[in-house]
C-alpha positions in Angstrom: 0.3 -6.5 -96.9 0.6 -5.1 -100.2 -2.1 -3.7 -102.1 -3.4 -5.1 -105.4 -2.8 -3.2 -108.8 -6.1 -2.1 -108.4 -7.1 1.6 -108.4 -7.5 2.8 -104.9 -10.0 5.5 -104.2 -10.3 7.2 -100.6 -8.7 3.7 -99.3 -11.3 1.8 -101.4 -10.7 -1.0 -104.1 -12.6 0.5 -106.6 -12.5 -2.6 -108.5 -14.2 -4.2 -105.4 -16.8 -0.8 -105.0 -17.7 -2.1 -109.2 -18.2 -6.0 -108.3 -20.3 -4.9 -105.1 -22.7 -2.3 -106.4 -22.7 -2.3 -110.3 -21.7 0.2 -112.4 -22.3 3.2 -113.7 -21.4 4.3 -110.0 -20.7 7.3 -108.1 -18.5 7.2 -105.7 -17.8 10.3 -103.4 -15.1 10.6 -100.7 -16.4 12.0 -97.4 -12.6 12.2 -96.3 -11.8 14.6 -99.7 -15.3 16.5 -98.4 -14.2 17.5 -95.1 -10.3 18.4 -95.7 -11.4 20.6 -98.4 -13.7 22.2 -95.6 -10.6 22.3 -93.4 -8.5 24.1 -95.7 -11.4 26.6 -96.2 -11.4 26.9 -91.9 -8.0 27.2 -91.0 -7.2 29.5 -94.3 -10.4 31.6 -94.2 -13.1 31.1 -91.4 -10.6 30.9 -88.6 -8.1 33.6 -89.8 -10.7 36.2 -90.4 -13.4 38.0 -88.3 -17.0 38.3 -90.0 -16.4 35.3 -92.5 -19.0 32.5 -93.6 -18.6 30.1 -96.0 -22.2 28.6 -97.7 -21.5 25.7 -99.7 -23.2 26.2 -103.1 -24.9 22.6 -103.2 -26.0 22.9 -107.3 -22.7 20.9 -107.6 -24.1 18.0 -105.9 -26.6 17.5 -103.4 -27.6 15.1 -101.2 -29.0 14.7 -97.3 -26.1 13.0 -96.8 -23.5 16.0 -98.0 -25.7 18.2 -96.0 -25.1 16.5 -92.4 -21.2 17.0 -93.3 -22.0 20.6 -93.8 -23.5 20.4 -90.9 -21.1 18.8 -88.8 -18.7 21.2 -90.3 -20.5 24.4 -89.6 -20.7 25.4 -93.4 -24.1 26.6 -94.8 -26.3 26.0 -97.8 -26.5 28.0 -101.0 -29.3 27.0 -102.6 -30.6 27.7 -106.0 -34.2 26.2 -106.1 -37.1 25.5 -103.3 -36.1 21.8 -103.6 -32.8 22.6 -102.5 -34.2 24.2 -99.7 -36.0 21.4 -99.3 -33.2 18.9 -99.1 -31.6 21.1 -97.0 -34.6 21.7 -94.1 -34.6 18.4 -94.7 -31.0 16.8 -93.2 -31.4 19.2 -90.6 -30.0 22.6 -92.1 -31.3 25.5 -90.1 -33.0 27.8 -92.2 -31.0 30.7 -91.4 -27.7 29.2 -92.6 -29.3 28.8 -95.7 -28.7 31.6 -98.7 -31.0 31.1 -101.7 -30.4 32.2 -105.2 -32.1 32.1 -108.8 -32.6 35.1 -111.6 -36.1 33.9 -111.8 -37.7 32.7 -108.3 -41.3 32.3 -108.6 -44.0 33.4 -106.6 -44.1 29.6 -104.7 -40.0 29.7 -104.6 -40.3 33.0 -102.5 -43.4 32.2 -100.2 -41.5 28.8 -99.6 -38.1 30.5 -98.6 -40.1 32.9 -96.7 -42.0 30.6 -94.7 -39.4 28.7 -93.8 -37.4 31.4 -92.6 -34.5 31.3 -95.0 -31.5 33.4 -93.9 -31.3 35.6 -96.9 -32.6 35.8 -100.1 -30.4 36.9 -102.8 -33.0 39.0 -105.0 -31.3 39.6 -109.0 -33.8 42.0 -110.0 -35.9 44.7 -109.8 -39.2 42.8 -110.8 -38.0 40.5 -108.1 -38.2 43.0 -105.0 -41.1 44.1 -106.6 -42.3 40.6 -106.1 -41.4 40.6 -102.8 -42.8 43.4 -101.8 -46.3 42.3 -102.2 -45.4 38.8 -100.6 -44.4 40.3 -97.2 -46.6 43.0 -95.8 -48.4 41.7 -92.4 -45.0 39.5 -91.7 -43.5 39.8 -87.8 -40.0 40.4 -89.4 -38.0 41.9 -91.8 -36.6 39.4 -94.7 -33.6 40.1 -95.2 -32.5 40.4 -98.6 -28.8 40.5 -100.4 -28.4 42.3 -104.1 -26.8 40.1 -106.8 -25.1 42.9 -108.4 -23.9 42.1 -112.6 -20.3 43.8 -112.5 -20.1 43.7 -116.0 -16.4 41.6 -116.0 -15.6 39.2 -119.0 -13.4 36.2 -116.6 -11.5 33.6 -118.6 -13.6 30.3 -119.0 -16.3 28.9 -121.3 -19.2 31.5 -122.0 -22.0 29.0 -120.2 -19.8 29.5 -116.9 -19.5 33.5 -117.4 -22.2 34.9 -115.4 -21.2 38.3 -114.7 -20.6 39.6 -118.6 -22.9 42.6 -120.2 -25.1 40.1 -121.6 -26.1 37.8 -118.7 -29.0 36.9 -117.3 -28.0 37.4 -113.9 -27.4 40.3 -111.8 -28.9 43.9 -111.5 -26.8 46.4 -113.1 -24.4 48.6 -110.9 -26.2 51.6 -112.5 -29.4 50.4 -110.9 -28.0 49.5 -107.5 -29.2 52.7 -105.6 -32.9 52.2 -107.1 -32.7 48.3 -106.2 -32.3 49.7 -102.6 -34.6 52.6 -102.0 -36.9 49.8 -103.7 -35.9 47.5 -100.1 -36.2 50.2 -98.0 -39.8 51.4 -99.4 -40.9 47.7 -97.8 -41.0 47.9 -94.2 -40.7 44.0 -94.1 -37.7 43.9 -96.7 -34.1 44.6 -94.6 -31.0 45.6 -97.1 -28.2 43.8 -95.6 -25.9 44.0 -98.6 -24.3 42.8 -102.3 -23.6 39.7 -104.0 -21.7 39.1 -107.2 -20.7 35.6 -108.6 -18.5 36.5 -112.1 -18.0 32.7 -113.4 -17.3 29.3 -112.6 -13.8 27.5 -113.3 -11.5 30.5 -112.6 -7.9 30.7 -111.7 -6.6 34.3 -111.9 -7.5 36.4 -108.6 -7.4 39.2 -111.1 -11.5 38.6 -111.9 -12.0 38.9 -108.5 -10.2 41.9 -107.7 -11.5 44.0 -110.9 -15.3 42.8 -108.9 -14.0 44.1 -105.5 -13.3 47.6 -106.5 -16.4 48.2 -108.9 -18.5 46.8 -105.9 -16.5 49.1 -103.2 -16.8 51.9 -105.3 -21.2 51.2 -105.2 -20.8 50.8 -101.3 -19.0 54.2 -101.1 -21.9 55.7 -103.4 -24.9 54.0 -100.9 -23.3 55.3 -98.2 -22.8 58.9 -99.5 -26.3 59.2 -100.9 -28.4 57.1 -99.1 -26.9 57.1 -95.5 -27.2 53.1 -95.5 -24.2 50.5 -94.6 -23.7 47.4 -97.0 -23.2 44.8 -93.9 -22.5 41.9 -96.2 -20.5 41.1 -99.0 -21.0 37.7 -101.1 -18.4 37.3 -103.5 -19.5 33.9 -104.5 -17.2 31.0 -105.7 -15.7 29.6 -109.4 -12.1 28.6 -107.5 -11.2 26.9 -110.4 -10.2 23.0 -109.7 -7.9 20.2 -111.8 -9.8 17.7 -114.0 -6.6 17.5 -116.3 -2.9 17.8 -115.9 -2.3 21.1 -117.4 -5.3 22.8 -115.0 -3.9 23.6 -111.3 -6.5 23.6 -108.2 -6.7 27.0 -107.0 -4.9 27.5 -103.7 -7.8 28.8 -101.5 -5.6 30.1 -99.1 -3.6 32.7 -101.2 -6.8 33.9 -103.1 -8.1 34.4 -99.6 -5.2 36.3 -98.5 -5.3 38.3 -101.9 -9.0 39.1 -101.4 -9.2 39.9 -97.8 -6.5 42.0 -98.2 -7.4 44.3 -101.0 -11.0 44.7 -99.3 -9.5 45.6 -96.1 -7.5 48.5 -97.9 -10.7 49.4 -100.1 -13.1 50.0 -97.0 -10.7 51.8 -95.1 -9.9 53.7 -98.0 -13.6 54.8 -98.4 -14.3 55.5 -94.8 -16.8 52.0 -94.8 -18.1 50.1 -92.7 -15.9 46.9 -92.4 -18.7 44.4 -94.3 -18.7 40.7 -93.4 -17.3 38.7 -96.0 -19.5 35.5 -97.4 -18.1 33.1 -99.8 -19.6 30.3 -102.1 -17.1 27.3 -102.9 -19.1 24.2 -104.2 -17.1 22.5 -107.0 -13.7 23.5 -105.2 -15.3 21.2 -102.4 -16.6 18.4 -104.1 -15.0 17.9 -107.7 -12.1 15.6 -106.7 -14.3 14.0 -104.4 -16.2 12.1 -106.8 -14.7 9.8 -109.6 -17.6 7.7 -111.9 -17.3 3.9 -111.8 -17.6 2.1 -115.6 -17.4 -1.0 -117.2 -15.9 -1.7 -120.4 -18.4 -2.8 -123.4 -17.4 -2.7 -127.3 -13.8 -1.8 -128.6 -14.1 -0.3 -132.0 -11.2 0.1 -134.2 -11.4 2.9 -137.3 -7.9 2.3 -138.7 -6.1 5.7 -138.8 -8.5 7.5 -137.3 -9.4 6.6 -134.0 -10.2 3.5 -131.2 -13.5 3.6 -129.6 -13.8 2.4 -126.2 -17.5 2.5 -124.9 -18.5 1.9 -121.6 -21.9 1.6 -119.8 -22.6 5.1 -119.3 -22.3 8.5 -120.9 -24.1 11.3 -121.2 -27.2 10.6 -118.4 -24.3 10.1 -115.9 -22.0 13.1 -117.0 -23.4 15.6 -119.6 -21.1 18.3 -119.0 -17.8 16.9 -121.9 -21.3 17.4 -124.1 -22.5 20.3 -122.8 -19.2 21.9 -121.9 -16.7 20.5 -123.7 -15.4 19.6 -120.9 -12.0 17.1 -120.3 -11.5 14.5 -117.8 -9.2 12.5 -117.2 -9.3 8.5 -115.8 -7.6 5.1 -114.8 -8.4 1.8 -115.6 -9.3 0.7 -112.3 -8.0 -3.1 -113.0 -5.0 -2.2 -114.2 -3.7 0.2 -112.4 0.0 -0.3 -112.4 0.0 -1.6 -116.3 2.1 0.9 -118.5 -0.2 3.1 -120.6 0.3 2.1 -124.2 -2.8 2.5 -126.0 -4.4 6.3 -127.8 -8.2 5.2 -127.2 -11.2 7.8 -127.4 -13.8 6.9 -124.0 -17.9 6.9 -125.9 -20.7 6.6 -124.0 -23.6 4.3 -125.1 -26.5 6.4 -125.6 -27.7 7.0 -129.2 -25.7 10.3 -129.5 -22.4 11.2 -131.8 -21.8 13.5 -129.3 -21.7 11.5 -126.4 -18.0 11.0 -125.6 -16.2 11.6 -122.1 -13.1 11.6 -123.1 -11.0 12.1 -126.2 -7.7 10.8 -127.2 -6.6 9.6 -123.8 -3.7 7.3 -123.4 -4.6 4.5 -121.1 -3.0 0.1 -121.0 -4.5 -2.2 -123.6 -8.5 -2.2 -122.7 -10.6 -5.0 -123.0 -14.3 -6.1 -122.7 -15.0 -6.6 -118.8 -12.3 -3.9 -117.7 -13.5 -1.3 -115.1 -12.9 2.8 -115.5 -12.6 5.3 -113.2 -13.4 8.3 -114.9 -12.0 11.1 -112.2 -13.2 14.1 -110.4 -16.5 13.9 -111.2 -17.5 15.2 -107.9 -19.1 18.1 -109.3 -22.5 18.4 -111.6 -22.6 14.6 -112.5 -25.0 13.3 -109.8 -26.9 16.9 -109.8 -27.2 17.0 -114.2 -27.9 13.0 -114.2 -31.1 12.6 -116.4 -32.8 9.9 -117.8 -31.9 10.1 -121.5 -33.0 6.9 -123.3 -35.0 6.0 -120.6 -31.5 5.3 -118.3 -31.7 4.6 -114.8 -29.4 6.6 -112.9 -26.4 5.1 -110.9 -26.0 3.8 -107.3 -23.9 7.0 -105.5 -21.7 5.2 -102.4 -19.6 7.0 -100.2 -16.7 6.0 -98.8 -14.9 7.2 -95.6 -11.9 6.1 -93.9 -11.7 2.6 -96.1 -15.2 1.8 -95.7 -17.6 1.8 -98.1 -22.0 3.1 -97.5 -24.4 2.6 -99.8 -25.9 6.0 -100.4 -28.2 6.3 -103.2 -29.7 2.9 -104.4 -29.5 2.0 -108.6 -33.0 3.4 -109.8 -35.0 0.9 -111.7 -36.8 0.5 -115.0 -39.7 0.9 -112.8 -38.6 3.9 -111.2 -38.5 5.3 -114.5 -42.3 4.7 -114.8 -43.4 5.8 -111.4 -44.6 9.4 -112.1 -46.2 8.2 -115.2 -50.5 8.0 -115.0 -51.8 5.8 -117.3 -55.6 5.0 -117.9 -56.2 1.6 -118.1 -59.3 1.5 -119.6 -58.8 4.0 -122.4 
């Protein structure tokens, strides 16, 4: 039977998903989830010896996501104790979990530690200082991984560069060989190697590579002077991903092939120790996995200038066009097949000029009651949903070979209130 005109997500009427649950609404394909994962498998985990891939769950975050990662065999990277959390949670076991942060706390660390997380990814020297005084008396060693800053300036906006000069993240190369005498003083801290992540949205291999031989060239140095193998090396993730036409989803497989290749030749080169290779893909996993579900509110018409289409969301659903600039792109999910005639500017309804998803996008004549699929917002809209102007955040539903599971109910105005303490007699 043929389909409707609606917009079809995953094998879903969208349309339908809006009528049943409301909207704003997430929606997030489990079937886009899981042949991401494959690719990553069959181009990565399956094709090379000593490989992990630990899904970096700030791009969205659920106990849900986590029993996919589960079922697929793909760890946790987590960035805050209540990632952990959510992790331990679903069923994660600690040791496939790899926590980050440039500034875990004294609870943060005694949590991880306690619960036995895999590795710890310490980012500076005040850190292992931290942790040396956390684990004397322990039964085991912690085992602890070097975010390294290699100083590289990648191509993307300056809040996604995180491995330039002036970053907050990262030890300097120049103090790599102190960051590790520092571990080995510790007879309860265990070296097992280097991290670097060098920014977020990236699609030349050429980042990468200039990382690869700075970081080779600090293994070689270890090895010379201290005697001591670099067992692991995390080169994180930023795989850049399509949310407009002109942008192209980086092919996993041939940055792989690239990668893997070069470090080969660089370790051999040195006379080192062939180091297992760890990986950190989160929004090349789950960005085109999510579109945002909207209905259509006021049309405003500024003759010569611009047509304002608002819907019933905005910036405490998706804050990143506001805090990113960043472009989207969308359907309207009722009019699918319609011929797109109209220039219209997409504004959110909270009390900000600068809330606005999408400008100048051409899209079929709108009108009041219409539904929007705003599209891959897989990534960073359920994990940076807030509750400006006191907004309840959406339902999140996810779908899975045409069928449709409530995940995360619609919050309520009394949800809102529920942390508040109020003194009734004052």
């Amino acid at each position: 039977m043929k389909k409707s005109s609606n917009y079809y997500f995953s094998g879903v009427d969208t349309v339908a998903l809006a009528q049943k649950y409301g909207t704003p609404l997430y929606v997030v394909s489990e079937d886009i989830i899981r042949e991401k994962i494959g690719v990553i498998r069959k181009s990565f985990l399956d094709k090379y010896p000593g490989t992990k891939a630990f899904y970096a769950s700030k791009a969205f975050l659920t106990q849900r996501m986590c029993k996919i990662l589960i079922d697929e065999n793909i760890g946790v990277d987590a960035v805050s104790s209540g990632e952990i959390y959510t992790a331990l949670k679903a069923g994660v076991k600690p040791e496939h979990i790899v926590f980050h942060g440039n500034n875990k706390t004294f609870d943060d660390l005694t949590y991880a530690i306690s619960n036995h997380v895999g590795k710890i990814v310490v980012d500076s020297m005040s850190e292992i200082e931290l942790l040396s005084g956390l684990v004397p008396g322990l039964d085991r060693k912690v085992n602890l991984l070097i975010r390294t800053n290699p100083s590289i300036e990648a191509e993307t906006h300056q809040y996604m560069n995180t491995a330039r000069k002036d970053s907050k993240f990262g030890i300097s190369l120049n103090e790599l060989q102190d960051a590790v005498k520092l571990i080995n003083a510790s007879e309860n801290l265990h070296y097992s190697g280097l991290h670097f992540h060098i920014g977020s949205q990236l699609f030349k291999i050429d980042f990468y590579l200039e990382a690869i031989r700075k970081i080779v060239a600090r293994m070689k140095e270890i090895k010379d002077q201290l005697q001591i193998d670099t067992e692991v090396l995390n080169i994180g993730g930023g795989y850049g991903v399509d949310y407009i036409e002109k942008e192209k989803t980086v092919d996993f497989s041939e940055f792989m092939d690239t990668i893997v290749n070069e470090l080969n030749r660089l370790l051999k080169e040195n006379e080192l120790k062939m180091a297992d290779l760890y990986v950190e893909p989160g929004r090349w996993i789950i960005a085109n996995a999510g579109i945002t579900l909207y209905s259509v509110g006021t049309i405003k018409e500024i003759p010569g200038i611009r047509t304002f289409v608002s819907v019933d969301g905005g910036m405490p659903d998706n804050i990143r066009p506001s805090l990113y600039g960043a472009k989207y792109s969308a359907v309207v999910a009722n009019k699918a097949d319609q011929p797109k005639e109209e220039l219209v500017t997409i504004a959110g309804k909270c009390c900000e000029t600068g809330d606005v998803l999408i400008y100048d996008i051409c899209l079929p004549k709108l009108e009041r009651g219409d539904y929007l699929a705003v599209l891959d917002t897989g990534a960073y809209n359920y994990s940076m949903s807030n509750h400006y102007n006191m907004t309840p955040k959406p339902a999140l539903v996810f779908v899975k070979n045409g069928e449709d599971e409530l995940s995360i109910r619609r919050q309520t105005y009394d949800d809102l209130l529920s942390c508040e303490i109020i003194d009734e007699d004052a």
